[in-house]
N, CA, C and O of each residue as an XYZ file, in Angstrom:
508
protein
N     -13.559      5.412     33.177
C     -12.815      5.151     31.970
C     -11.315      5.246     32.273
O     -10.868      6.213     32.889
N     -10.628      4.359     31.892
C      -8.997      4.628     31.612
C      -8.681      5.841     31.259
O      -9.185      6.481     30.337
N      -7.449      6.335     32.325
C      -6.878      5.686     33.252
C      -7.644      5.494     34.814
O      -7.325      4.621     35.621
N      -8.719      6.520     35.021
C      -9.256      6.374     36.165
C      -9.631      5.028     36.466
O      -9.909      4.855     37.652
N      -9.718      3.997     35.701
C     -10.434      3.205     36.364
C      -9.642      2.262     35.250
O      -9.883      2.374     34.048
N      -8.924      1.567     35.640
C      -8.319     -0.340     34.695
C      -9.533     -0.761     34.207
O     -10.604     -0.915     34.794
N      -9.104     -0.995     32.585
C      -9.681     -2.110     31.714
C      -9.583     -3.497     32.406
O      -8.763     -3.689     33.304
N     -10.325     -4.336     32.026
C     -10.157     -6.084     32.809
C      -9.501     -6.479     31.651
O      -9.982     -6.295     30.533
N      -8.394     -7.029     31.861
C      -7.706     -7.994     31.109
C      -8.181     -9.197     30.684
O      -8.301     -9.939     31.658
N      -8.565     -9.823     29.476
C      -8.858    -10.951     28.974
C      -7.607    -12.137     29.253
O      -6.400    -11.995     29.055
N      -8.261    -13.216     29.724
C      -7.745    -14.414     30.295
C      -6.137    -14.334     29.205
O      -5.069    -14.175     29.797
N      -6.142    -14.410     28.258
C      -5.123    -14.861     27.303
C      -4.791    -13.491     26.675
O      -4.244    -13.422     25.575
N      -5.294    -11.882     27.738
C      -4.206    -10.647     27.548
C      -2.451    -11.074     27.218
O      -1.874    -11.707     28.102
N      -1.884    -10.804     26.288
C      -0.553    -10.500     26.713
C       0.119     -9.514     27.307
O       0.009     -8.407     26.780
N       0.637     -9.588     28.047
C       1.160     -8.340     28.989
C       2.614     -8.356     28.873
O       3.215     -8.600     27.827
N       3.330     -7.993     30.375
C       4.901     -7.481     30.207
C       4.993     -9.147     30.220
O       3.993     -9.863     30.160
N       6.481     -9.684     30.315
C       7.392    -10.801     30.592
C       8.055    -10.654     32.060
O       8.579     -9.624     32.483
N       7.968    -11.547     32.569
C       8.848    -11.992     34.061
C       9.442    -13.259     33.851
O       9.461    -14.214     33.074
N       9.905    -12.835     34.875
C      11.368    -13.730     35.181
C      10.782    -15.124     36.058
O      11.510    -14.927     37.031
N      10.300    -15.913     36.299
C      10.116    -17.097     37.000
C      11.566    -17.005     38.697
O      12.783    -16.874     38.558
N      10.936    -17.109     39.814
C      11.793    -17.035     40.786
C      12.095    -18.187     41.367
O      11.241    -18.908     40.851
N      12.867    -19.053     42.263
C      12.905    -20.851     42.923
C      12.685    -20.229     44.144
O      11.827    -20.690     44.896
N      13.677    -18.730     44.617
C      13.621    -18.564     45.451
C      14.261    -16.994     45.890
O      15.126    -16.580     45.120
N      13.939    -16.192     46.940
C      13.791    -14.762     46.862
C      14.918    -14.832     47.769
O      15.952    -14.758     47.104
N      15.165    -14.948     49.060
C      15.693    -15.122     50.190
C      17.038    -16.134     50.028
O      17.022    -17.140     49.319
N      18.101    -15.722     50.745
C      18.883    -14.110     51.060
C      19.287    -13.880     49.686
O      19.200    -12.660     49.548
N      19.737    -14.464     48.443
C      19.854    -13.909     47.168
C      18.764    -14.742     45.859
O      18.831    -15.941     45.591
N      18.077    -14.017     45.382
C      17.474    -14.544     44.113
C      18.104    -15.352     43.674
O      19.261    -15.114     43.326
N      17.373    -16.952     43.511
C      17.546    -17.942     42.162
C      16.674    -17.823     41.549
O      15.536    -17.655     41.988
N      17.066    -17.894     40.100
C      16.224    -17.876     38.636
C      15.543    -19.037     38.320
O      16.143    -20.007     38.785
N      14.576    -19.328     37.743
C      14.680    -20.803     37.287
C      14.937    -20.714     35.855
O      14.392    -21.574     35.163
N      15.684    -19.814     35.262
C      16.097    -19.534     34.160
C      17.762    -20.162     34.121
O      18.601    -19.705     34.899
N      18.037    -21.037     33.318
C      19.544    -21.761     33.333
C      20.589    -20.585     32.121
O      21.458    -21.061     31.390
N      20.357    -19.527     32.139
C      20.667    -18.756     31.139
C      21.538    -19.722     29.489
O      22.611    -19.504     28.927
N      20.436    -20.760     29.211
C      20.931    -21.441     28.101
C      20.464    -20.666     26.681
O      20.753    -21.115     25.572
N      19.693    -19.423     26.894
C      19.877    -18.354     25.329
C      18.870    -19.124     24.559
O      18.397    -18.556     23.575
N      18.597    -19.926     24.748
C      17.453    -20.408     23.622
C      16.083    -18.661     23.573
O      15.822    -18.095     22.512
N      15.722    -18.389     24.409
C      14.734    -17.440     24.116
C      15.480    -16.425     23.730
O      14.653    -15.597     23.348
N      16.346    -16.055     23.617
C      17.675    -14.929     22.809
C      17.638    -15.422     21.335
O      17.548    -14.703     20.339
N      17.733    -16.893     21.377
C      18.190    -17.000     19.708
C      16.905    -16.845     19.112
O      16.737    -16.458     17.956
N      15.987    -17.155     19.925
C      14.488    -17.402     18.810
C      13.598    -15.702     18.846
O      12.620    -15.363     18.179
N      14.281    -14.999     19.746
C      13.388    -13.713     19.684
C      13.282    -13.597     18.166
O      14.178    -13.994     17.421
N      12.123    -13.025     17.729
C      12.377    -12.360     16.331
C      12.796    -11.284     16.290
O      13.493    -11.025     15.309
N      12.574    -10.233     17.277
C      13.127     -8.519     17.597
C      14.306     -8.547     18.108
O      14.998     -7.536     18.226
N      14.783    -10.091     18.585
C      16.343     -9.557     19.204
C      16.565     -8.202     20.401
O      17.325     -7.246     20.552
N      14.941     -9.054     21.352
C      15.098     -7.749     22.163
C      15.233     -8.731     23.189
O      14.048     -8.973     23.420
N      15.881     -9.439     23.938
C      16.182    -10.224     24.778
C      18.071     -9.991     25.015
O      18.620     -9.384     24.095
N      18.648    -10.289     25.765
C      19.885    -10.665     26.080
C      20.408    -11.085     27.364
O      20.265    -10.546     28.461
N      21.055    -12.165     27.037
C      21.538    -13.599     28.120
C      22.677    -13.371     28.334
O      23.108    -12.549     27.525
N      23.747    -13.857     29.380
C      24.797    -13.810     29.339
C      24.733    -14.673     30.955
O      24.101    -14.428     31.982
N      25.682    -15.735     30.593
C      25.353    -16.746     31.987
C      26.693    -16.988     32.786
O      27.729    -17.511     32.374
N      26.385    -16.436     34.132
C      27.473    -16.711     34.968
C      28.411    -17.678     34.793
O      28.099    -18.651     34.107
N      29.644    -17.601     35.338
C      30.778    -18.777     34.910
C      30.758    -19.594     36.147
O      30.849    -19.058     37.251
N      30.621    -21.097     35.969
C      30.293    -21.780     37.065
C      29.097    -21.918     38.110
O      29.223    -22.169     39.308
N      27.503    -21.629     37.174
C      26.574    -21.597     37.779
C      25.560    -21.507     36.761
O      25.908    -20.989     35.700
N      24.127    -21.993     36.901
C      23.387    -22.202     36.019
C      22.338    -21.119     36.465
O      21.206    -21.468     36.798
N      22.705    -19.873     36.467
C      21.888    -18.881     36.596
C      22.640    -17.215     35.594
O      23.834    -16.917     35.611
N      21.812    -16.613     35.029
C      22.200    -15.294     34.355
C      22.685    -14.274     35.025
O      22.124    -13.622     35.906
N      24.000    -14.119     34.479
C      24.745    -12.736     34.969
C      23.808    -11.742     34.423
O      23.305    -11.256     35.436
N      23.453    -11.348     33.730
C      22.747    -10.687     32.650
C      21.412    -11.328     32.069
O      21.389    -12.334     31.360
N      20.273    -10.572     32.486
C      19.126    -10.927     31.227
C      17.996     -9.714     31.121
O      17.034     -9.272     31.749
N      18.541     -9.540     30.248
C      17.612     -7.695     29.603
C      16.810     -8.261     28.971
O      17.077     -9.343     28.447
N      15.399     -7.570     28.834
C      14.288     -7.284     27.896
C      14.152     -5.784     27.292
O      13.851     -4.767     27.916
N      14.411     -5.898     26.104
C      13.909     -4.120     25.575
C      12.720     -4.445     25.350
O      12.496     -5.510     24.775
N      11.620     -3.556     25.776
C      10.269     -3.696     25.723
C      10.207     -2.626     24.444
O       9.763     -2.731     23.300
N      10.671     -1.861     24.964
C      10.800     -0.968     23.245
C      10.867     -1.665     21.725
O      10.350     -1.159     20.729
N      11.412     -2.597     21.738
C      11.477     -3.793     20.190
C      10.443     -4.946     20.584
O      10.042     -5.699     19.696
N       9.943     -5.118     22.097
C       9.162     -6.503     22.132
C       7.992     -6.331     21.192
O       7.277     -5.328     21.190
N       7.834     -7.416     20.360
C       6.029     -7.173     20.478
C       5.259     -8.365     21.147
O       4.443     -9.042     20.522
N       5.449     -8.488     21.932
C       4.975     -9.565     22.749
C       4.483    -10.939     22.063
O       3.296    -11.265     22.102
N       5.155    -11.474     21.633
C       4.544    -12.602     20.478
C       4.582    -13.876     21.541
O       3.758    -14.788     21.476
N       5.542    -13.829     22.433
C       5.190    -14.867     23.499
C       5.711    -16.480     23.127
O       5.364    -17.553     23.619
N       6.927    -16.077     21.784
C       7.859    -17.218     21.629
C       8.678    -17.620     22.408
O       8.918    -18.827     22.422
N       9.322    -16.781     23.250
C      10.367    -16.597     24.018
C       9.636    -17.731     25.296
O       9.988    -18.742     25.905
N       8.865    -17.154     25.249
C       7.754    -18.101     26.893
C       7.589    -19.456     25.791
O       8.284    -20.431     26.078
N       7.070    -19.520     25.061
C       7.057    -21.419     24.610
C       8.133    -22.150     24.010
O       8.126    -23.369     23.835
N       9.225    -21.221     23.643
C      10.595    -22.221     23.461
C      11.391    -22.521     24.993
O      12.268    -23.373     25.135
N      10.880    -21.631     26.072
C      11.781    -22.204     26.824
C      11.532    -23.374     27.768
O      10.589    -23.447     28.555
N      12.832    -24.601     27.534
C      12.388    -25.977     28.194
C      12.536    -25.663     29.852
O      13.224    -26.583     30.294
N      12.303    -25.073     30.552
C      12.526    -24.947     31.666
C      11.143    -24.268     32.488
O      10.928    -24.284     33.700
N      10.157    -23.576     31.208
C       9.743    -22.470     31.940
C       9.646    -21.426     32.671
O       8.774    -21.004     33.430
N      10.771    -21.017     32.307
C      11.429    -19.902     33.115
C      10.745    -18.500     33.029
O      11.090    -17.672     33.871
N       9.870    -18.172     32.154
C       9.437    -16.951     31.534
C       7.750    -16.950     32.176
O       7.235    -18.050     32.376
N       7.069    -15.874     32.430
C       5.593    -15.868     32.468
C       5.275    -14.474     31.547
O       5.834    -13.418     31.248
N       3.992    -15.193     31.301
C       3.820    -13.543     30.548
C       2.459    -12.996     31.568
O       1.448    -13.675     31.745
N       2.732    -11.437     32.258
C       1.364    -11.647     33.232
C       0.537    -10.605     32.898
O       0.761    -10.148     31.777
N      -0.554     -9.965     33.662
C      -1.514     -9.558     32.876
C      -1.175     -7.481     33.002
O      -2.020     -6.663     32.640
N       0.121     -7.122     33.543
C       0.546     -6.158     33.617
C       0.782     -5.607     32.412
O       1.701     -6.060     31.729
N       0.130     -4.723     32.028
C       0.489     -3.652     30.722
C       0.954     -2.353     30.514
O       1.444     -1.977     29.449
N       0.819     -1.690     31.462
C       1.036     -0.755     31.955
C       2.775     -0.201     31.621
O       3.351     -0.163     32.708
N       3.401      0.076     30.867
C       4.713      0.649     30.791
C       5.068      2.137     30.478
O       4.387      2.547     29.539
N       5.852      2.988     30.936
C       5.840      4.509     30.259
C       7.441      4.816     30.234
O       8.208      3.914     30.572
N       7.695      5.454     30.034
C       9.180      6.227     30.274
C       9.477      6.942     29.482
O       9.065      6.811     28.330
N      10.313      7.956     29.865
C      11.236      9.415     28.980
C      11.918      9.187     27.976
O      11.972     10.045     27.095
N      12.593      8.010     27.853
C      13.673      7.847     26.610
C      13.537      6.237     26.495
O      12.885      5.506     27.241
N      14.278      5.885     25.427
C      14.039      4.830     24.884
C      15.047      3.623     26.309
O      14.457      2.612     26.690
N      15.876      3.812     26.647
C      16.597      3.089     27.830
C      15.491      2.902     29.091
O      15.506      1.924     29.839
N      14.636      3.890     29.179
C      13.711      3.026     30.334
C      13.118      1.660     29.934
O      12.734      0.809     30.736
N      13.094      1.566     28.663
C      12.535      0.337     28.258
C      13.051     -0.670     28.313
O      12.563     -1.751     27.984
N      14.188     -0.450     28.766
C      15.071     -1.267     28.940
C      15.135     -2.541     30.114
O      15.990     -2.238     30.946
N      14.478     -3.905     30.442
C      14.613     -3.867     31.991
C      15.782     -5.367     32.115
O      16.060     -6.305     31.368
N      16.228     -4.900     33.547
C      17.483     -5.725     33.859
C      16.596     -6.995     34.521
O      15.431     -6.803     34.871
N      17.035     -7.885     34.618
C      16.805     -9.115     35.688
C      15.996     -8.466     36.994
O      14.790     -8.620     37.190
N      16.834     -7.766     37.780
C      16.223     -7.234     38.996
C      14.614     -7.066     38.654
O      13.673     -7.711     39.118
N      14.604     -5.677     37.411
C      13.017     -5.700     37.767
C      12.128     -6.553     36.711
O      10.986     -6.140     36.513
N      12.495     -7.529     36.126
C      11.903     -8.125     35.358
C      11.640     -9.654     36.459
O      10.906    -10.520     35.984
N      12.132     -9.855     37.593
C      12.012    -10.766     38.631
C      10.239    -10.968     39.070
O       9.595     -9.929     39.212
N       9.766    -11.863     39.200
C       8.211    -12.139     39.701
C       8.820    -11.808     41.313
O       9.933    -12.038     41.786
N       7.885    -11.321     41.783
C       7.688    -11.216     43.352
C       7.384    -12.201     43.902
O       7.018    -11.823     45.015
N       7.276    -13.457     43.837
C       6.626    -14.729     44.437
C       7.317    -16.322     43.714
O       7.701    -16.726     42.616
N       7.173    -16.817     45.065
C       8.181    -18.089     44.684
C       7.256    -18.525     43.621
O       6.160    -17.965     43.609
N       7.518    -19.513     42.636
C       7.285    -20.289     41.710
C       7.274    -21.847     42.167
O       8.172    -22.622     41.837
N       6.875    -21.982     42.453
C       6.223    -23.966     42.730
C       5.925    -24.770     41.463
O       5.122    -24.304     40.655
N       6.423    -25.757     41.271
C       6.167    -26.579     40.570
C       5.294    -27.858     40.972
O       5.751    -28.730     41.711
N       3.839    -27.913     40.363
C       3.054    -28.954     40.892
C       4.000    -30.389     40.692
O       4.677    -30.648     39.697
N       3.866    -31.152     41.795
C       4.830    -32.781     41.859
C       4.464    -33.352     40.850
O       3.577    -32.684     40.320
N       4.727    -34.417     40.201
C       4.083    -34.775     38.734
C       3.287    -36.050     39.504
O       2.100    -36.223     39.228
N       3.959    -36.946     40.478
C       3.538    -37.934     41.273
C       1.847    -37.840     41.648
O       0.973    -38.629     41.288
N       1.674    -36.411     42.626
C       0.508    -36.144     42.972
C      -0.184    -35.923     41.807
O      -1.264    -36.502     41.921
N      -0.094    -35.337     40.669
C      -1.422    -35.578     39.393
C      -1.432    -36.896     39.164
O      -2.442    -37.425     38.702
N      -0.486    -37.499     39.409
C      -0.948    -38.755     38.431
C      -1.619    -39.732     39.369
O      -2.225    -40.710     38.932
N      -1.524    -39.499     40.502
C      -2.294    -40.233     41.164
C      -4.071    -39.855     41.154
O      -5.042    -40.598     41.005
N      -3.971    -38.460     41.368
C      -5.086    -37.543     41.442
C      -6.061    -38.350     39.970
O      -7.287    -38.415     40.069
N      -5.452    -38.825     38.880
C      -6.069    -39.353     37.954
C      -6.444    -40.560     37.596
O      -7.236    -40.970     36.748
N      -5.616    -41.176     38.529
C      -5.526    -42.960     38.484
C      -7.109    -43.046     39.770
O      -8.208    -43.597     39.703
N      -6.583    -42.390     40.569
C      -7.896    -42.367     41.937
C      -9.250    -41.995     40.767
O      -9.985    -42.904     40.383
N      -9.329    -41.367     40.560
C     -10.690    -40.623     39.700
C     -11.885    -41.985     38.369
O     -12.846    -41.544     37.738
């Protein structure tokens, strides 16, 4: 039983929010264009953007998990896909600021690939 042993997450669990990565090596790119659309549409206003000057990546992008309730607007307004929601639930901390998370740890560990659109559509025309 929990905690000794993890519940299985249901396919369509909502969990924490990540950051979508292009690339890890030698400095993180986002595939987030820090254009605030998932800032304006939060309903909790627990998001915040703030986008480098002269670059299409975020100086700044906090999640308070403390106000989230995971409603998972933030992941379908954004045109880029920049957001995942994954099956991690797991959060704790001492005061309300751990809830707090910066870019750094809100980052996915793994590049992000985008399937070619070319290769499906062939994959369907062949079929």
């Amino acid at each position: 039983m929990y905690p000794y042993h993890k519940l299985p997450v249901p396919k369509r669990g909502q969990g924490l929010i990540k950051l979508r990565v292009t690339q890890l090596e030698p400095e993180p790119r986002f595939k987030c264009t820090a254009c605030g659309i998932c800032e304006k549409n939060c309903p909790q206003h627990c998001i915040e953007v703030v986008k480098m000057e002269n670059d299409k990546q975020p100086e700044v992008y906090t999640v308070n998990y403390g106000l989230c309730m995971f409603c998972r607007i933030c992941i379908d307004v954004c045109p880029f896909s920049a957001l995942e929601q994954t099956q991690e639930y797991e959060l704790i901390g001492e005061s309300r600021s751990d809830f707090i998370r910066p870019k750094e740890q809100l980052m996915m560990r793994t590049v992000f690939v985008e399937p070619e659109k070319e290769t499906r559509t062939k994959e369907k025309t062949e079929a």
